[in-house]
C-alpha positions in Angstrom: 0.0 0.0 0.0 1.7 3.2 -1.1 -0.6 5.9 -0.1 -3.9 7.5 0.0 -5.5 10.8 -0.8 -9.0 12.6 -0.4 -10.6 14.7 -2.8 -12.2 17.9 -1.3 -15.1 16.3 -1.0 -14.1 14.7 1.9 -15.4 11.3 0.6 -14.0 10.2 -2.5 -10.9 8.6 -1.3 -8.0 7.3 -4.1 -5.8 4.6 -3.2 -2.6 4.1 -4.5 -1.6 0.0 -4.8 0.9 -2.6 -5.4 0.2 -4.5 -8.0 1.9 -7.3 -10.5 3.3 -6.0 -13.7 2.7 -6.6 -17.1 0.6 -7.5 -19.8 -2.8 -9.5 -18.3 -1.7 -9.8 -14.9 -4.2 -7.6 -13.4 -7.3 -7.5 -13.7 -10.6 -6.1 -12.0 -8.4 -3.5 -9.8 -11.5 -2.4 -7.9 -11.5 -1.1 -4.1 -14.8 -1.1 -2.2 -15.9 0.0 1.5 -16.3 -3.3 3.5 -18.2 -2.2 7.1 -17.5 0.9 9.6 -17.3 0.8 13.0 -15.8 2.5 15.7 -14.4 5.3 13.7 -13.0 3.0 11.4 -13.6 2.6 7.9 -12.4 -0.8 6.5 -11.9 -0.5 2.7 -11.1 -4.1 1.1 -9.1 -3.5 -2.4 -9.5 -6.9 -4.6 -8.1 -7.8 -8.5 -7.6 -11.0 -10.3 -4.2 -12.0 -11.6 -1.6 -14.8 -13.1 1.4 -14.0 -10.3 0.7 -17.2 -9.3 1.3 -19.1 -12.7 5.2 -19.3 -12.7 4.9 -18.7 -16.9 2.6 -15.8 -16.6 6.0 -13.2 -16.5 3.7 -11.2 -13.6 7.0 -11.5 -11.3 7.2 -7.8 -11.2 4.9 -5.0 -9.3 3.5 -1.4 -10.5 1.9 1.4 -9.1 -2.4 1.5 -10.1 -4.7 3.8 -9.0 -8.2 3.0 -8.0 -11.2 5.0 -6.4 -14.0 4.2 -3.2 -16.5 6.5 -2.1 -16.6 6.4 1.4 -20.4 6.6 2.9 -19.7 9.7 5.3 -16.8 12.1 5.5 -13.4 10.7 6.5 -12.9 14.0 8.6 -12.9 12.4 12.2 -12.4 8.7 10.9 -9.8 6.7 10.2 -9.1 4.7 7.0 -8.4 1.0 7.2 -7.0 -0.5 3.9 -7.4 -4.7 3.7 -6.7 -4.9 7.8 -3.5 -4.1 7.4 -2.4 -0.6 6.9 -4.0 2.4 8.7 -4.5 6.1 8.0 -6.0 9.7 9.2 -6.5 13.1 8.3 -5.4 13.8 11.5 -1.8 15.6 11.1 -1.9 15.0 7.5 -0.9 17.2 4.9 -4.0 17.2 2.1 -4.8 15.7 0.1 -2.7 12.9 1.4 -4.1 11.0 4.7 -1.2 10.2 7.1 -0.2 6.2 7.1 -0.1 5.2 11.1 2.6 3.2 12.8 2.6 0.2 14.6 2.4 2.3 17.9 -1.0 3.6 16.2 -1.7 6.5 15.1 -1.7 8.8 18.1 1.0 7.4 20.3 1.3 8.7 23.8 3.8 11.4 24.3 6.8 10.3 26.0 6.4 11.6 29.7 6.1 9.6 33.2 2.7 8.4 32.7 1.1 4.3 32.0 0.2 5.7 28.7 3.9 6.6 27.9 5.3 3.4 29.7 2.6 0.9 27.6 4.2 3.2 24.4 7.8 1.8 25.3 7.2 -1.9 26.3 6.1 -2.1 22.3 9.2 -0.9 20.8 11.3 -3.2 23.2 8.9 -5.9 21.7 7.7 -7.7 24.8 5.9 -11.2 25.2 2.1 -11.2 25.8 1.9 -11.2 29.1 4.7 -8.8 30.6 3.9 -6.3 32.9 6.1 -3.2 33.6 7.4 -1.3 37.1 8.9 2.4 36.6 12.0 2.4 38.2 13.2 6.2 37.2 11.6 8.8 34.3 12.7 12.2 34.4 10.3 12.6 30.8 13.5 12.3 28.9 14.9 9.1 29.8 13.2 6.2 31.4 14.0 2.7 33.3 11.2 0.2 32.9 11.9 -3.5 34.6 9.9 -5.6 32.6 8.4 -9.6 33.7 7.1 -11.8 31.5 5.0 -14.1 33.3 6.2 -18.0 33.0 5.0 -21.3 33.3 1.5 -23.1 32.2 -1.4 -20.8 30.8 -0.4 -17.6 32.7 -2.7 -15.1 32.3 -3.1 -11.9 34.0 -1.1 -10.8 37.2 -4.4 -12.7 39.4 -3.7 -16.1 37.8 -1.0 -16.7 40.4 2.1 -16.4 37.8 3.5 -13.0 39.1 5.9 -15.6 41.4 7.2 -17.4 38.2 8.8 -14.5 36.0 11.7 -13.6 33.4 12.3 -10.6 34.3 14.6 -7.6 32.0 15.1 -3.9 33.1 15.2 -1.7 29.9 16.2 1.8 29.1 14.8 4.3 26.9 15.9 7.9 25.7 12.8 10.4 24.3 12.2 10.9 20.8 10.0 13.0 18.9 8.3 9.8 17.8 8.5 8.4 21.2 10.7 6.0 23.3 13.8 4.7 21.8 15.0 1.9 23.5 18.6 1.6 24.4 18.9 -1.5 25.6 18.4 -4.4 28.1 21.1 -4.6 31.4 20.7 -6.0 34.7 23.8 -4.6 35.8 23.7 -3.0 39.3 23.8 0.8 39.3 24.8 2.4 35.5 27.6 0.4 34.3 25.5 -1.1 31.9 23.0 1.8 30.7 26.0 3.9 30.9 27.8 1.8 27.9 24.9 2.3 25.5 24.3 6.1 26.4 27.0 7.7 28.2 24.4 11.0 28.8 22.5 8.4 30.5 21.7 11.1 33.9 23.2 8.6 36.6 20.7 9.8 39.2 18.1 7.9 37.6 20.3 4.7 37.6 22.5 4.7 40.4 20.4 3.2 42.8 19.6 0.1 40.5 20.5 -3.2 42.1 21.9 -6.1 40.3 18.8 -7.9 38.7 19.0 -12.0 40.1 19.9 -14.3 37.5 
């Protein structure tokens, strides 16, 4: 999915595909709204093609443009394209909608706060599972210990598997997109933080004891 742009109507949205290359190989380019819910407007784009057929020669892609009309304005809606990608008006720059990330598309500002903290634990790509304890934020940089549940169908922290955990402490630096993970160390104190940031502030880390192996 390369992009997608409104008209100034508001509803007649164009999407710009991937799609294989050549004579024949696609056919029926077509793009159609599928159900909305939630503020969410799921657009399904199908076509028919030989990519499959090793002789066909479709073992290239090409840009193709195709065209939905949504059934209300996207203004205040967001735009999801075969439940895959995801975009907004929000922030964009028209006619172009703005293509989320996989923190969505509003991710929480980094700052001391759960919402910040559940921001972080995705880029350091935790288990299912993993709950977090703050162990020093100053709103630009930030100590998370992280424990990932263990053993047989552990569930949430009530299921009794808190006792039986793998257990990481990460650090972060703030970004204008958001966390940035640094790194994983259980070392006590800085040492190890220190070797992945040296303007890691040490009064956030000093304190850290040596995480049990």
């Amino acid at each position: 999915m390369n992009g997608l742009s409104i008209a100034a109507d508001d509803r007649t949205l164009q999407l710009d595909v991937q799609v294989p290359a050549g004579t024949d190989c696609t056919r029926g380019l077509k793009a159609a709204v599928d159900t909305m819910e939630n503020g969410v407007i799921y657009v399904k784009v199908t076509f028919e093609t030989r990519s499959m057929d090793r002789d066909s020669g479709c073992t290239h892609d090409e840009r193709a443009l195709t065209t939905v009309r949504l059934p209300v304005s996207v203004v205040g809606h967001r735009v999801m394209v075969n439940s895959s990608d995801v975009f907004t008006l929000s922030g964009a720059t028209r006619p172009a909608l703005r293509k989320c990330g996989k923190l969505g598309c509003d991710p929480a500002p980094t700052g001391c706060t759960s919402d910040s903290y559940q921001q972080a634990m995705l880029v350091s790509d935790t288990p299912q599972h993993t709950y977090w304890d703050d162990l020093g934020c100053d709103g630009h940089w930030l100590i998370l210990q992280l424990s990932t549940r263990m053993g047989p169908a552990c569930g949430d922290v009530s299921s009794g598997c808190k006792e039986s955990a793998l257990t990481t402490r990460w650090f972060f630096r703030a970004t204008p997109d958001g966390w940035h993970a640094l790194g994983a160390s259980g070392a006590a104190g800085c040492a190890g933080v220190l070797r992945m940031s040296p303007a890691f502030p040490e009064a956030l880390c000093r304190h850290l004891p040596a995480l049990k192996r």
